[in-house]
C-alpha positions, -999 to 999 in steps of 0.1 A, spaced: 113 134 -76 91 165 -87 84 189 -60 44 187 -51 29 217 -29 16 198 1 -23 212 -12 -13 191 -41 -2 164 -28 -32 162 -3 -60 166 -30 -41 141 -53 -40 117 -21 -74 127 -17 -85 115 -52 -64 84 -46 -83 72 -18 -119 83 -29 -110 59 -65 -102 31 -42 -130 33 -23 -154 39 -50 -140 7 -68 -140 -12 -36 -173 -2 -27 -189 -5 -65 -172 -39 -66 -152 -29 -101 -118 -38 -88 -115 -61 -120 -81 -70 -131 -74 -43 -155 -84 -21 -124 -57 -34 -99 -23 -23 -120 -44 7 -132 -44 17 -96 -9 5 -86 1 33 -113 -21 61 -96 -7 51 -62 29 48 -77 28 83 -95 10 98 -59 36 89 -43 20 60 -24 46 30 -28 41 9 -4 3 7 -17 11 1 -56 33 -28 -43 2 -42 -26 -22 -40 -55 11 -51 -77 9 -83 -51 -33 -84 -55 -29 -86 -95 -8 -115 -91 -28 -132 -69 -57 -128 -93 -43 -129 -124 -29 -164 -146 -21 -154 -177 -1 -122 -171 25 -122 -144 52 -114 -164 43 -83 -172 31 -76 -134 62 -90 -122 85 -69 -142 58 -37 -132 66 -50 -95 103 -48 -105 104 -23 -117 87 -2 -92 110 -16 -64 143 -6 -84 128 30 -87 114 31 -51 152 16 -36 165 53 -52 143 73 -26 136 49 2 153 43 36 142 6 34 169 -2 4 175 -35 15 139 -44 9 131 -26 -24 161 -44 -33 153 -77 -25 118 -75 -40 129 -64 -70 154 -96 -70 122 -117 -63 104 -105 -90 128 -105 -118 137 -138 -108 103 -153 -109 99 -130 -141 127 -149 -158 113 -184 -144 78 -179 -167 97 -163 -192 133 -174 -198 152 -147 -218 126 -115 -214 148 -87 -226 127 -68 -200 138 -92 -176 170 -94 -182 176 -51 -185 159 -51 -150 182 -77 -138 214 -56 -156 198 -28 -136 196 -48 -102 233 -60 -102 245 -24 -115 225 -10 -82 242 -38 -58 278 -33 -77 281 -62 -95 297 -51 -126 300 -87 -136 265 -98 -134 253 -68 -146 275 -67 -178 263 -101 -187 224 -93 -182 231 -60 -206 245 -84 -233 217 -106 -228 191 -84 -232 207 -72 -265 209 -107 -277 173 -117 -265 158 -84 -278 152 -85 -316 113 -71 -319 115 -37 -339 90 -29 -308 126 -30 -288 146 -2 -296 142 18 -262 149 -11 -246 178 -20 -266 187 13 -262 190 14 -226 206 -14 -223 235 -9 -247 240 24 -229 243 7 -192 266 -11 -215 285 14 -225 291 25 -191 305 -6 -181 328 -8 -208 337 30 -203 347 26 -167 372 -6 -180 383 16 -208 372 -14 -235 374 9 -263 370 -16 -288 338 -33 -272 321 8 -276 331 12 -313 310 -17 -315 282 -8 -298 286 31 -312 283 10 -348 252 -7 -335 238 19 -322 241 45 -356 227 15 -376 195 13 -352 192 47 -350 194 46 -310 178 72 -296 208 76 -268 232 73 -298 248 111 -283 256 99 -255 272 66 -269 292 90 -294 303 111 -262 316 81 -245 334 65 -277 374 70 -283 377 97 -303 399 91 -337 
């Protein structure tokens, strides 16, 4: 993480709080407002608080829990990197990738995080499978970071079982999608 003077930190705390109360009190915490926040309180530093209003937009919101479940996800498998409490930034990002996946079978988002999850508990297997799904399920032009990452969690897989083969093939998908982490596939690929 960044460094933050403590001043920093304080006023940026500071301005955290004042917004919530200010919504609170004006009564504007409207949907839009609740994963708004969770981003303020997530890029402040304030975890545990973007998973509660993470956990508040789900409560209140029908149609888009996807997307707030993969947010949730997604913030646990970035917070289990710099917390103590592993086990349980763990375990809710399992929860909400798999409830992710149960409203919306095959999410390439869903199925990266999940690739993600199994690499972070050393499951190579599980995790090389969710990779190759979220390259199959992904095929929106609106995809290509997300291809990208995961054909280079891929790669890494493949790399450590030296499946040469399986990289030219992703190398040759990669140069014909012009993948922006196509460098680092090219460094990892058998040289000729």
């Amino acid at each position: 993480m960044r460094s933050v003077t403590p001043r920093l930190a304080t006023s940026a705390l500071v301005d955290v709080c004042s917004l919530r109360e200010n919504a609170t009190a004006n009564m504007i915490m409207e949907l839009p407002m609740i994963p708004f926040l969770a981003e303020v309180y997530k890029n402040a530093g304030l975890l545990a608080a973007a998973e509660v209003c993470y956990r508040q937009a789900l409560q209140r919101e029908s149609s888009n829990q996807a997307v707030i479940l993969l947010r949730l996800a997604h913030l646990a498998l970035t917070t289990y990197k710099v917390s103590e409490e592993k086990e349980k930034w763990l375990n809710l990002a399992q929860e909400a990738i798999t409830e992710a996946l149960k409203l919306k079978p095959g999410n390439p988002v869903a199925l990266l995080l999940q690739g993600l999850l199994h690499s972070q508990n050393s499951n190579v297997k599980h995790a090389k499978r969710s990779f190759q799904q979220a390259l199959v399920a992904s095929h929106q032009p609106c995809d290509v970071f997300m291809r990208s990452v995961a054909r280079l969690q891929l790669a890494k897989i493949l790399a450590a079982k030296k499946d040469q083969d399986s990289i030219k093939v992703l190398l040759q998908e990669a140069t014909e999608e012009c993948d922006p982490n196509l460098k680092q596939l090219q460094a990892m690929a058998p040289k000729d």
